[in-house]
PAMI-774059 format. One line per field, with one value per residue (C-alpha): residue in one letter; x negated, y, z. Coordinates in Angstrom, 2 decimals. Layout:
<kenus>
aa: [a	...]
u: [X	...]
v: [Y	...]
w: [Z	...]
</kenus>
This chain:
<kenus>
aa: [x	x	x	x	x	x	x	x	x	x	x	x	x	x	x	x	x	x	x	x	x	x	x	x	x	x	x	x	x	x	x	x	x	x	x	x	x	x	x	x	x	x	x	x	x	x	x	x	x	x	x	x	x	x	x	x	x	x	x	x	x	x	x	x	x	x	x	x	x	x	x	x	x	x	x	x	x	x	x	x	x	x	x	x	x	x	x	x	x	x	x	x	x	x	x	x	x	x	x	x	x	x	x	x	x	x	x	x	x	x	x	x	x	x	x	x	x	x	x	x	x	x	x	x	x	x	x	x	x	x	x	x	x	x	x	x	x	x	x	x	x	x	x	x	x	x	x	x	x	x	x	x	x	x	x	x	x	x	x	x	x	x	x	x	x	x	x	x	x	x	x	x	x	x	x	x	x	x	x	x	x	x	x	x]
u: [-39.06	-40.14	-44.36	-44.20	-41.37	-42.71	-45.97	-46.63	-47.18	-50.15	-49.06	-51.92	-53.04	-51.71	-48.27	-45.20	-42.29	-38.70	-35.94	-32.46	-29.37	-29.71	-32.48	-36.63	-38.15	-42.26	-43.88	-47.54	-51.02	-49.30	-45.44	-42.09	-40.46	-36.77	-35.49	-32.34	-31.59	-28.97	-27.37	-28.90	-32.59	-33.43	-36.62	-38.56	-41.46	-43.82	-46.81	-48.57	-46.97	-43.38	-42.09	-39.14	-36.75	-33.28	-30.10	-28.82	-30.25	-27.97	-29.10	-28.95	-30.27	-33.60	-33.46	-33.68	-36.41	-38.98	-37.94	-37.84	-40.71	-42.93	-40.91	-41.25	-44.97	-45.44	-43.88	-46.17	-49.39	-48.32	-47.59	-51.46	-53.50	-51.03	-50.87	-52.07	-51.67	-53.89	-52.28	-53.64	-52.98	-54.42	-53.84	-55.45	-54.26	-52.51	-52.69	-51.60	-51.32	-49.10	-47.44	-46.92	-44.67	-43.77	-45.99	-46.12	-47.21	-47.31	-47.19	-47.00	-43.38	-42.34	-42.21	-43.48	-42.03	-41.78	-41.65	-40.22	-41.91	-39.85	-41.49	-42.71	-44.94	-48.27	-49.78	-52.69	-54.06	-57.64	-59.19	-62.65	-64.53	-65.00	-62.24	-58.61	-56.58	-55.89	-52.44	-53.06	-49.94	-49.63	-47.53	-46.13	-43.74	-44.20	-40.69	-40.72	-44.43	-43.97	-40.51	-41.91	-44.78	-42.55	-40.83	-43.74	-45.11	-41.22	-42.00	-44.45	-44.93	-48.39	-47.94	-49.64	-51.93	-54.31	-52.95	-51.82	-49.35	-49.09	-50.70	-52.21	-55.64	-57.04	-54.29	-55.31	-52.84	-52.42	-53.50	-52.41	-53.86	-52.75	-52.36	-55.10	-55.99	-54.36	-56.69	-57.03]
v: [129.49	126.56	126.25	124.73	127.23	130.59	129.98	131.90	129.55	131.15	130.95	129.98	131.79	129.37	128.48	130.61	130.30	131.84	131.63	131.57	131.15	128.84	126.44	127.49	126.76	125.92	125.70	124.50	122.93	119.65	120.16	121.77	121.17	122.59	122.08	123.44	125.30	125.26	128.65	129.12	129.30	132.36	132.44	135.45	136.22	138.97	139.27	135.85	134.59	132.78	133.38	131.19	132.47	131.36	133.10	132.64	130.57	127.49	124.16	123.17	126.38	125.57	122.12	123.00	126.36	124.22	120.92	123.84	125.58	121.61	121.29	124.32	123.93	120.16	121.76	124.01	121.47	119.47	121.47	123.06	119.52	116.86	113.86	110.45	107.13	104.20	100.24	97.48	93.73	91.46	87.56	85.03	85.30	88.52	90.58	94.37	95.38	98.31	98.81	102.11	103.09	99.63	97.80	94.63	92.55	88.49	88.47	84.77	84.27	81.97	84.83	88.47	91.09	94.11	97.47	100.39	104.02	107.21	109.56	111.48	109.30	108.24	104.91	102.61	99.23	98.23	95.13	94.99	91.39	90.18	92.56	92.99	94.96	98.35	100.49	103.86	106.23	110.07	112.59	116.28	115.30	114.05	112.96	110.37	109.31	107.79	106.26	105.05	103.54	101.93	100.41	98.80	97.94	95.92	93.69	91.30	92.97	92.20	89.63	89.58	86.54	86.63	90.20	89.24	91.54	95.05	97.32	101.29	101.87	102.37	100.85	99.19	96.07	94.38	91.17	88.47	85.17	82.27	78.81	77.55	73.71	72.03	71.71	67.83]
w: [-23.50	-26.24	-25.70	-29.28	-30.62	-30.06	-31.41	-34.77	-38.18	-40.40	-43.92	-46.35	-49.25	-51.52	-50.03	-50.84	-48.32	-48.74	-47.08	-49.13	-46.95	-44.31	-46.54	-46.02	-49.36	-49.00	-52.19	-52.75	-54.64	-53.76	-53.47	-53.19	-49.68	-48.44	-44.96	-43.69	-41.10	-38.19	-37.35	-33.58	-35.00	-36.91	-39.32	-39.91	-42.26	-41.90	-43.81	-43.42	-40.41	-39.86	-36.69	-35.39	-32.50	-31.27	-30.93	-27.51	-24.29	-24.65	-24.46	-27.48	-29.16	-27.15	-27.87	-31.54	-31.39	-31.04	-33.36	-36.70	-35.84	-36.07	-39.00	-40.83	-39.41	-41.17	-44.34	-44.66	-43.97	-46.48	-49.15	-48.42	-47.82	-48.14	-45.33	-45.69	-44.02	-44.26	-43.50	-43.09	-43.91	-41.62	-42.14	-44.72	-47.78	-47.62	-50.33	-51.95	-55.27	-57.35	-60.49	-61.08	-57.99	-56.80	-54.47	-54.40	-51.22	-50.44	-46.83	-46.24	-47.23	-49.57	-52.29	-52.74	-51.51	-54.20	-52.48	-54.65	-53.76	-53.58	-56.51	-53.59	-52.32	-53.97	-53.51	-53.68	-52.63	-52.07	-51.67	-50.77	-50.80	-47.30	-45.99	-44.95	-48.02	-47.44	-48.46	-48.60	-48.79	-49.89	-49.93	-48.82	-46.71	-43.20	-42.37	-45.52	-45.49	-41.93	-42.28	-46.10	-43.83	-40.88	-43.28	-44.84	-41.29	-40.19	-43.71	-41.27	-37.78	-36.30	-33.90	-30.32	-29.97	-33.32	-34.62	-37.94	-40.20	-41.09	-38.82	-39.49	-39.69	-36.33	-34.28	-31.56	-30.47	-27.47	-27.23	-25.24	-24.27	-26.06	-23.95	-21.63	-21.19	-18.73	-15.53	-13.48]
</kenus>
């Protein structure tokens, strides 16, 4: 049996989940979110808890119990509270700013790059004196935030030896030493 899949999701008071079909709608304070589902997983709702089980014991029924229950799960967390990721520009010179959805970014190439936002996601750029801008991205839905964000992060990769690039908030990189002296 799934660890992850047979654990009951609390609904909050504020979220309103339905299930149509094979599609689970989650509605919210900061969304709408729809998923669909495969026919091995059946969803059932009673009262203020979701519980997912699966139809029969083959592989790939249990392979997918507990992958919709984290989804249905992270639909339902972001709807209620939203998720948010934080990136950081490290290198001199680097800079973030937006216009309206589009974020623009000069990452030591020879031109900016302009980065077009799904309407999904909300973002923002700060720049502090003294310190390293900061992106910050918002949004409902887990799947698109972090592929939105990878994205971002492939523009200028940080690099090993003095860190520079995109990195997240908190991520610790590892280093490596750059060339010693030659010894006589």
């Amino acid at each position: 049996m799934s660890r992850i899949g047979k654990l009951p999701i609390e609904i909050p008071a504020k979220v309103e989940v339905k299930i149509a079909g094979d599609k689970v709608h989650v509605k919210g304070p900061k969304g709408e979110l729809a998923q669909k589902i495969v026919d091995g997983v059946i969803i059932t709702i009673e009262g203020t808890t979701i519980t997912v089980t699966r139809k029969t014991e083959q592989k790939q029924h249990r392979a997918l119990h507990g992958l919709y229950r984290a989804l249905i799960n992270n639909m339902i967390i972001g709807v209620a509270t939203g998720y948010k990721k934080e990136q950081e520009l490290v290198g001199v010179g680097y800079k973030a700013s937006t216009q309206g959805q589009n974020l623009d970014l000069v990452l030591g190439y020879s031109h900016h790059v302009v980065f077009e936002m799904p309407a999904e996601i909300k973002v923002s750029a700060k720049q502090d004196k003294g310190q390293n801008p900061i992106i910050t991205l918002e949004s409902a839905d887990k799947q698109l935030l972090g592929s939105i964000a990878a994205k971002i992060r492939s523009l200028r990769t940080p690099e090993p030896y003095k860190g520079k690039g995109v990195k997240f908030v908190g991520e610790v990189l590892r280093r490596k030493a750059g060339k010693s002296a030659a010894k006589k």
